[in-house]
C-alpha positions as CSV (number, residue, x, y, z in Angstrom):
1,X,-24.3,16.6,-22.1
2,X,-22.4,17.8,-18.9
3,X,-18.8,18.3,-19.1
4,X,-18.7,15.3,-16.3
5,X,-21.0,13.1,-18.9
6,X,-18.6,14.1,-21.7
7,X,-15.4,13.1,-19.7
8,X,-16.7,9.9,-18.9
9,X,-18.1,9.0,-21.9
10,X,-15.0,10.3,-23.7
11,X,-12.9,7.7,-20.9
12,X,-15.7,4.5,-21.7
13,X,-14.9,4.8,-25.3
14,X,-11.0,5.2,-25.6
15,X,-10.0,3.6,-22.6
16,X,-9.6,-0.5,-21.3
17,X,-12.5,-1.2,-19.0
18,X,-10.2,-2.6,-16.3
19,X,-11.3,-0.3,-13.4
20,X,-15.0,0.6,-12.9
21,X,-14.4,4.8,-11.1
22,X,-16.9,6.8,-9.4
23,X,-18.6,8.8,-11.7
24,X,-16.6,12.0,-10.5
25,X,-14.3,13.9,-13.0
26,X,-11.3,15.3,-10.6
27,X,-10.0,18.6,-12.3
28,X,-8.0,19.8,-8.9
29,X,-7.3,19.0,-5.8
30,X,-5.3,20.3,-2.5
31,X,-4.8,19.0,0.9
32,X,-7.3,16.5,1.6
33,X,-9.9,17.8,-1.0
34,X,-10.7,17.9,-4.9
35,X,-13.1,19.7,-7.1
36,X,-14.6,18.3,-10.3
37,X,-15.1,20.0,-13.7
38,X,-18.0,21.3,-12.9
39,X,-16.5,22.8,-9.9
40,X,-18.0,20.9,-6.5
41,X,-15.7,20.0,-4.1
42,X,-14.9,16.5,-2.3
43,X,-13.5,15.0,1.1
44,X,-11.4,12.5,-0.1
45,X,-11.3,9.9,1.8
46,X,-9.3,7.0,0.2
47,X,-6.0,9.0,-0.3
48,X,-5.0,7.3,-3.6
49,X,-4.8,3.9,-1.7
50,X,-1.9,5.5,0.6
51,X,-0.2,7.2,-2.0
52,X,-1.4,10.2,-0.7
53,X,-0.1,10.3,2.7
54,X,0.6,13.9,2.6
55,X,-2.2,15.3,1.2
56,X,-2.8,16.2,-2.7
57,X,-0.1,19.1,-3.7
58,X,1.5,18.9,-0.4
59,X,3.8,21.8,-0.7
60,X,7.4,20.4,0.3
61,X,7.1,17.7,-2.2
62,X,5.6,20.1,-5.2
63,X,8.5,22.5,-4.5
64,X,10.9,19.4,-4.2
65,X,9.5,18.3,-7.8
66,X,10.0,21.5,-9.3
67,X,13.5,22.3,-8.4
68,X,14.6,18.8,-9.9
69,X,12.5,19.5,-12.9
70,X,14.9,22.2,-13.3
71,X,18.0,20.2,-13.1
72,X,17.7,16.5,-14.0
73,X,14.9,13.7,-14.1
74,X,16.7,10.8,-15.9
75,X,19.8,9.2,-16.5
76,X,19.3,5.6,-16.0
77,X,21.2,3.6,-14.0
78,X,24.1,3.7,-16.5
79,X,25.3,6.5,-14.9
80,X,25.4,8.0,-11.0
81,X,23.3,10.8,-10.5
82,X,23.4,13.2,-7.6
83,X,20.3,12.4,-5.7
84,X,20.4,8.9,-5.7
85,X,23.1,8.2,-2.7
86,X,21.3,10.2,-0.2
87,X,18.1,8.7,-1.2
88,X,19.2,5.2,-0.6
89,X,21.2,6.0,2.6
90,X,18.2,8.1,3.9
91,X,15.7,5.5,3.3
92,X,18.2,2.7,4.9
93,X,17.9,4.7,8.0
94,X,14.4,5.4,8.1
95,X,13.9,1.7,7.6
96,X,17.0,0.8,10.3
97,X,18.5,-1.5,7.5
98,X,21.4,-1.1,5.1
99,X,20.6,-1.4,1.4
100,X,17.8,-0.4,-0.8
101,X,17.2,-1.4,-4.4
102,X,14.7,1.3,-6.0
103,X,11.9,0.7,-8.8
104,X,9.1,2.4,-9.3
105,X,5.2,0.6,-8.8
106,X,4.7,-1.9,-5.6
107,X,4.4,-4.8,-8.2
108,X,7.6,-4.0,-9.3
109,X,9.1,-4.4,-5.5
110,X,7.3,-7.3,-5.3
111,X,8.4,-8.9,-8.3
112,X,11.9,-7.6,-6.7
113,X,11.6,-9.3,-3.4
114,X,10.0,-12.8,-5.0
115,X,13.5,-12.9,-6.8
116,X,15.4,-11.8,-4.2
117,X,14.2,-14.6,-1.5
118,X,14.5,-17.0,-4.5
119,X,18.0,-15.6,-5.4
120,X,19.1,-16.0,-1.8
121,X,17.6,-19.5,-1.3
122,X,19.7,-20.6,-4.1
123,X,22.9,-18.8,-3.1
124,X,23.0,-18.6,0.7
125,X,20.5,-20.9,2.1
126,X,21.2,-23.9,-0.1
127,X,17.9,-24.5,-1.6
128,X,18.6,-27.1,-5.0
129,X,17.7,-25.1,-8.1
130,X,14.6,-24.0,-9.3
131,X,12.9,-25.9,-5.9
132,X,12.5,-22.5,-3.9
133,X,8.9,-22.0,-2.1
134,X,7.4,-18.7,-1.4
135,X,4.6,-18.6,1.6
136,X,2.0,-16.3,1.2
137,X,-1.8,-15.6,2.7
138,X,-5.0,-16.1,1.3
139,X,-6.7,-12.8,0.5
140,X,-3.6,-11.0,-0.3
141,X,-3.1,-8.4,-2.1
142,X,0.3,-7.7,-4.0
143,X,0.0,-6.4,-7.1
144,X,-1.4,-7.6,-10.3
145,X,1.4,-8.8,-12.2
146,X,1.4,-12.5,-14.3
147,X,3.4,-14.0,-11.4
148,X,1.7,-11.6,-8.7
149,X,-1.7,-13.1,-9.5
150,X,-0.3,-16.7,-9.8
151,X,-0.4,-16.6,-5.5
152,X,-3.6,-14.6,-5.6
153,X,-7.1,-16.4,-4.2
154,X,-9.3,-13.2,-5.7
155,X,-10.7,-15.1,-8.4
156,X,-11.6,-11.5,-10.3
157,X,-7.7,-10.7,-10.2
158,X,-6.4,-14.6,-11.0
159,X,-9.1,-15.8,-13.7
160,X,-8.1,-15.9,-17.0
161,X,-4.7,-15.1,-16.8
162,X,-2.8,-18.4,-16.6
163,X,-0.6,-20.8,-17.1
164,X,0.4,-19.7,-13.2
165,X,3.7,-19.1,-11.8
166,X,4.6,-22.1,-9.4
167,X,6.7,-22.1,-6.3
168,X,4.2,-20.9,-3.9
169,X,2.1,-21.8,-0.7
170,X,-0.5,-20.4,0.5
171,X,-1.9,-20.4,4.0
172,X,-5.0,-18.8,5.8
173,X,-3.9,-15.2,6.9
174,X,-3.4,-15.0,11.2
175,X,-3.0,-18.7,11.1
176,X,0.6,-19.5,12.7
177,X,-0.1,-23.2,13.2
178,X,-0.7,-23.4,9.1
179,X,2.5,-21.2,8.4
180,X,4.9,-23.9,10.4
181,X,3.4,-26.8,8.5
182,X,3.9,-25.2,5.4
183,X,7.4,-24.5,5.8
184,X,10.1,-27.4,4.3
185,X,13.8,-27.2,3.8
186,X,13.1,-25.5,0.6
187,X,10.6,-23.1,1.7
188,X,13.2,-19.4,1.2
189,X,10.2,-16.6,2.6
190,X,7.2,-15.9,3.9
191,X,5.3,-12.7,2.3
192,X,2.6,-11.2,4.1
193,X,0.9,-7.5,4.4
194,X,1.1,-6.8,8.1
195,X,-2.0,-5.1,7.6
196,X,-4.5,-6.7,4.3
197,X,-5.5,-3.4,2.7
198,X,-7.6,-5.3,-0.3
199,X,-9.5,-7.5,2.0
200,X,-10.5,-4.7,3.8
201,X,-8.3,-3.6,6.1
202,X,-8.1,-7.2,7.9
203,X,-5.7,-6.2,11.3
204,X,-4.0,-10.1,12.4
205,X,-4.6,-11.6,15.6
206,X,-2.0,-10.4,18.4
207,X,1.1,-12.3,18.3
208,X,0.7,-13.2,14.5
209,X,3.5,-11.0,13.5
210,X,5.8,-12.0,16.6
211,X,5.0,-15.2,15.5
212,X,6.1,-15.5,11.7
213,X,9.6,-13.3,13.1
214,X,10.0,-16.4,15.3
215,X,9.6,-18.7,12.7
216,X,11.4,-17.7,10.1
217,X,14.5,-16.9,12.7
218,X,14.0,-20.5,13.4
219,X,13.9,-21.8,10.3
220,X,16.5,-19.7,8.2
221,X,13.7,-18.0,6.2
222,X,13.4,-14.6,4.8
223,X,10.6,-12.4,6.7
224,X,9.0,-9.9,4.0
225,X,6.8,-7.2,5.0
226,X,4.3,-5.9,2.0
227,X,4.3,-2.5,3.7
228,X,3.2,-0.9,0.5
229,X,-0.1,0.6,1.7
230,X,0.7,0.2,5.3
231,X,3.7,1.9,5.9
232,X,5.4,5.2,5.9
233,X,2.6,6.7,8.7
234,X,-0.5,5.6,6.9
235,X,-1.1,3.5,10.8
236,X,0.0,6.0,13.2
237,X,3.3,4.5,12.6
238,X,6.1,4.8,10.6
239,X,5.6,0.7,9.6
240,X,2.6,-1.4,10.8
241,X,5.0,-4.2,11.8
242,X,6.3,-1.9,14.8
243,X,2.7,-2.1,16.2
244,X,3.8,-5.6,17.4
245,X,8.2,-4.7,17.9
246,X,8.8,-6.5,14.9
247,X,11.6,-5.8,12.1
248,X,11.1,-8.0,9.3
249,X,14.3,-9.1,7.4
250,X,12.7,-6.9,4.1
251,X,10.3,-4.1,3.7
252,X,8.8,-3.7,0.6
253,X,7.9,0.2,-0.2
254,X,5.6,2.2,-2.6
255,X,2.9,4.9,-2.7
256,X,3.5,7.1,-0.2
257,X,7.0,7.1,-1.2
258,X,6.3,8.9,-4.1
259,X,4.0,11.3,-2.3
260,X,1.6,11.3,-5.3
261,X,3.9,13.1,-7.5
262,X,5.7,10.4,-8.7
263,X,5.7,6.7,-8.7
264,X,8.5,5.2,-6.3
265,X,8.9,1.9,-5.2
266,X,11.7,0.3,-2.9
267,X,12.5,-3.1,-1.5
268,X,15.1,-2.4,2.1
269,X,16.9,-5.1,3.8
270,X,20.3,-6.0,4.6
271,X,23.5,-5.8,2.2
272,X,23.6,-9.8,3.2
273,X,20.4,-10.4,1.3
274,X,20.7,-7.5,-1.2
275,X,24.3,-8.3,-1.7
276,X,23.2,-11.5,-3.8
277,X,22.3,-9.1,-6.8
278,X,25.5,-8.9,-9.5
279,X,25.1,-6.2,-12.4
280,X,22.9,-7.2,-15.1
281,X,20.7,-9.6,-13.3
282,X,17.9,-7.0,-11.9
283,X,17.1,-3.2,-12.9
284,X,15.0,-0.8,-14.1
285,X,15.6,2.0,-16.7
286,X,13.4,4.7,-14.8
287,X,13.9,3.3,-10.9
288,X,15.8,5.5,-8.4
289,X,15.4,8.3,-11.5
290,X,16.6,11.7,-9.8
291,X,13.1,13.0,-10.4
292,X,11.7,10.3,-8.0
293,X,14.8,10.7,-5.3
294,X,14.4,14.3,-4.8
295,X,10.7,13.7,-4.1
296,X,11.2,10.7,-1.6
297,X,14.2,12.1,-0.1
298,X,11.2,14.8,0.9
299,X,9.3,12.0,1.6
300,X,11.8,10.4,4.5
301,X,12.3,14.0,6.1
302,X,8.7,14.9,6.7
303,X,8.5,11.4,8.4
304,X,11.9,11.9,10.4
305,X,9.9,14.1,12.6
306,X,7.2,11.6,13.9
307,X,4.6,14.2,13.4
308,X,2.6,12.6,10.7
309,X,2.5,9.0,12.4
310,X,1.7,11.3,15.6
311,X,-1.8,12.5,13.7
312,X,-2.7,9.2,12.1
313,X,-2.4,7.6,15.2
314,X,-4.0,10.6,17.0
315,X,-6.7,11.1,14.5
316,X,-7.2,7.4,13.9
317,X,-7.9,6.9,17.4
318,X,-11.1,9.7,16.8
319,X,-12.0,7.6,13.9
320,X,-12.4,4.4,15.1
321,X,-14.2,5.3,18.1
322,X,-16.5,7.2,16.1
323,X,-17.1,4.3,13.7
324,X,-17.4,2.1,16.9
325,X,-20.6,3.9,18.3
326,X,-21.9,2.4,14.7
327,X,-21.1,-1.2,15.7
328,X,-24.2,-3.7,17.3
329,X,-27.5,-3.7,16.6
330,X,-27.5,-1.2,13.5
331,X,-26.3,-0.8,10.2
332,X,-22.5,-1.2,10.7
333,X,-21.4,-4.9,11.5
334,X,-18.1,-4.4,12.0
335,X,-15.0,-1.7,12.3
336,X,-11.1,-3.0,11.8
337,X,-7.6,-1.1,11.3
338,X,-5.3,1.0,12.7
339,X,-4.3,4.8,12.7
340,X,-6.0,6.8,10.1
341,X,-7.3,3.2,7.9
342,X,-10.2,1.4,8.2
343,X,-12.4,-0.8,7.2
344,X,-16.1,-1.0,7.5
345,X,-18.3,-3.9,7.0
346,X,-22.2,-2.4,6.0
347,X,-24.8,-4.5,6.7
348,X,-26.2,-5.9,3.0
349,X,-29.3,-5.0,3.6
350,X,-28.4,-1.2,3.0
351,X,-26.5,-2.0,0.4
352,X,-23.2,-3.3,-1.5
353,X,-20.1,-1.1,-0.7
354,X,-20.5,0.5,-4.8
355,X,-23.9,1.5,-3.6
356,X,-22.8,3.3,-0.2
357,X,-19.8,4.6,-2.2
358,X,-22.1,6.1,-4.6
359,X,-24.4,7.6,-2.2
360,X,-21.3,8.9,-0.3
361,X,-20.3,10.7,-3.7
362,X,-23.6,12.6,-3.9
363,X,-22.7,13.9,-0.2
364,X,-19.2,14.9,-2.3
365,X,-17.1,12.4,0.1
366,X,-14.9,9.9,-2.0
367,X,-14.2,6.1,-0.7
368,X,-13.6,2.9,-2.4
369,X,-15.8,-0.4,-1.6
370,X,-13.8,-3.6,-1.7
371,X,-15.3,-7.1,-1.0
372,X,-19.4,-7.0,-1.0
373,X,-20.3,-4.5,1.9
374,X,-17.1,-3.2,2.4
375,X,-15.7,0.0,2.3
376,X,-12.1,1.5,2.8
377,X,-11.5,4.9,4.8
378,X,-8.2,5.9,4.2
379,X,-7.8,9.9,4.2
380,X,-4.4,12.2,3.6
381,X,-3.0,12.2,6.9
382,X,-2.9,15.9,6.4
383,X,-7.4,15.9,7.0
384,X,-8.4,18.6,9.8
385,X,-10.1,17.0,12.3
386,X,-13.3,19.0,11.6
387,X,-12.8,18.0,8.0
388,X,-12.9,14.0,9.1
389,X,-15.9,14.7,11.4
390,X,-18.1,15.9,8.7
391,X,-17.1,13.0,6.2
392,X,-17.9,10.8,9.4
393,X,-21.4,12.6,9.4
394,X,-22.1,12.1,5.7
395,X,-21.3,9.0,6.2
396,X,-24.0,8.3,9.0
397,X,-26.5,10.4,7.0
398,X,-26.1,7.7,4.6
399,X,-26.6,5.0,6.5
400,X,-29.5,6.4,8.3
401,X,-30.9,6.7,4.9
């Protein structure tokens, strides 16, 4: 048996089967590639969902870790710690808001933001207690959590796991004239990915974002943007919602926050709607650690500059052109996304997104299939443009096959 066969065989028997990997055992990686235990190398092409923004052991952040290693990781929030009020004032900027409240995973800023809007409803708006309505889309994605999956419409993510958690509507994503009836008196935010990563890639209809600003405006509702996978660069700009000049009233931040060193998550928005938080009633022993400041305090410098949304958007123009020639008349049905994030519809007849993802393995590039046919591309925005051509070309050898 391989060392490869031994590692996975090793992970089959010890571990919960509640992710199905590539059969590829990752051993190192740097930049925009990784090499296996047995020492072949990979185009990676998925980026750790976002998470990986900045490219595996992206220098600045490594040396960032390292030097905090040294000093401090944890202290709880019991007590202040030295990293943590330039963190929150240099995300606040970055985000061209006032007040952040840290955690760690992007479930945990969405569970943060579903009590927030329900928090404020009850405090602010007026909403009678324990009446507050959340809207959401169908075929969102927002983490996996009990009351998460409760608003999900992936029956793989939602079966099983009830009772469900109630106070929530949900409407077809890019469908304005849905969102407005939805919306009552008691109705406290609307919760939408300005991009769906987990639908694959699914870009709205122009005007869609507008839209829902002018809506909520209208209505005295909370505007939450899941920019967890789409933000911080990942679509050539620093959010997805400024593709359409919109600032939602909340951005809700993760993955590339971290910049695949550590797990950070943030929810940003004003000190009116974070203000309605007392001590005791929301926290998190390990969010806003030191460890995790230092290394998005990197994080919001390198994207200070512009110059990593300037090569997503750069580089995700090459991309989608090149995936365009693929569109009509062959193997590709259809192309959608924005900067360096796409997502590509296969035509069934050469095979389910696993099967292309597989075959795409053998050519040592690494994607993820969502949905059927689909597959995600989604590389470090760090990727040389020669690098990107040649996954594009495995990825046409593929199809050809």
């Amino acid at each position: 048996m391989s060392t490869t066969e031994n590692a996975i065989a090793c992970a089959e028997a010890h571990s919960a089967h509640n992710y199905h990997p590539l059969p590829v055992v990752v051993a190192t990686a740097d930049g925009a590639w990784m090499t296996d235990v047995e020492g072949r190398r990979y185009l990676d092409m998925l980026a750790g969902y976002s998470a990986l923004n900045f490219g595996h052991g992206n220098r600045r952040l490594i040396d960032a870790a390292r030097a905090q290693l040294e000093r401090v990781t944890l202290t709880s929030r019991a007590f202040h710690h030295d990293r943590f009020a330039d963190f929150c004032t240099g995300l606040a900027e970055l985000c061209g808001m006032e007040t952040v409240l840290p955690m760690n995973t992007g479930a945990e800023a969405v569970e943060t933001a579903v009590k927030t809007a329900r928090k404020w409803g009850y405090r602010v708006k007026g909403v009678p207690d324990g009446m507050a309505k959340i809207i959401v889309a169908a075929d969102n994605f927002h983490g996996r959590t009990t009351t998460i999956v409760s608003f999900s419409t992936d029956p793989e993510a939602r079966a099983d796991f009830g009772p469900y958690t109630p106070g929530f509507e949900i409407v077809p994503y890019g469908d304005l004239t849905a969102m407005r009836e939805a919306m009552t008196e008691n109705t406290v935010a609307v919760l939408i990915e300005p991009i769906q990563g987990e639908a694959g890639v699914l870009v709205p209809p122009p005007g869609y974002l507008p839209g829902i600003r002018e809506l909520t405006r209208e209505r005295n509702v909370l505007f939450i943007a899941d920019e967890i996978q789409s933000g911080l660069g990942r679509t050539g700009r620093t959010f997805a919602c400024e593709h359409e000049g919109v600032v939602p009233d909340m951005y809700l931040l993760g993955k590339a926050l971290g910049g695949g060193v550590v797990p950070v998550s943030a929810v940003v928005s004003s000190a009116a709607v974070l203000g309605v938080y007392r001590p005791g009633e929301h926290g998190s022993t390990f969010g806003g650690n030191p460890l995790a400041c230092a290394v998005a305090l990197e994080v919001i410098d390198m994207l200070r500059t512009g110059e990593y949304q300037q090569r997503a958007a750069e580089l995700g123009d090459h991309l989608h052109h090149e995936l365009g020639l693929l569109v009509g008349g062959g193997p590709v049905r259809a192309v959608r996304g924005r900067g360096l994030w796409a997502g590509v519809d296969i035509d069934p007849d050469r095979g389910t997104g696993r099967e292309i993802s597989e075959k795409l393995m053998e050519r040592r590039v690494l994607v993820k299939d969502t949905h059927g046919s689909t597959i995600r591309i989604a590389p470090p925005l760090v990727i040389a443009k020669e690098d990107l051509d040649w996954g594009l070309e495995q990825l046409r050898e593929v199809l050809r096959g």
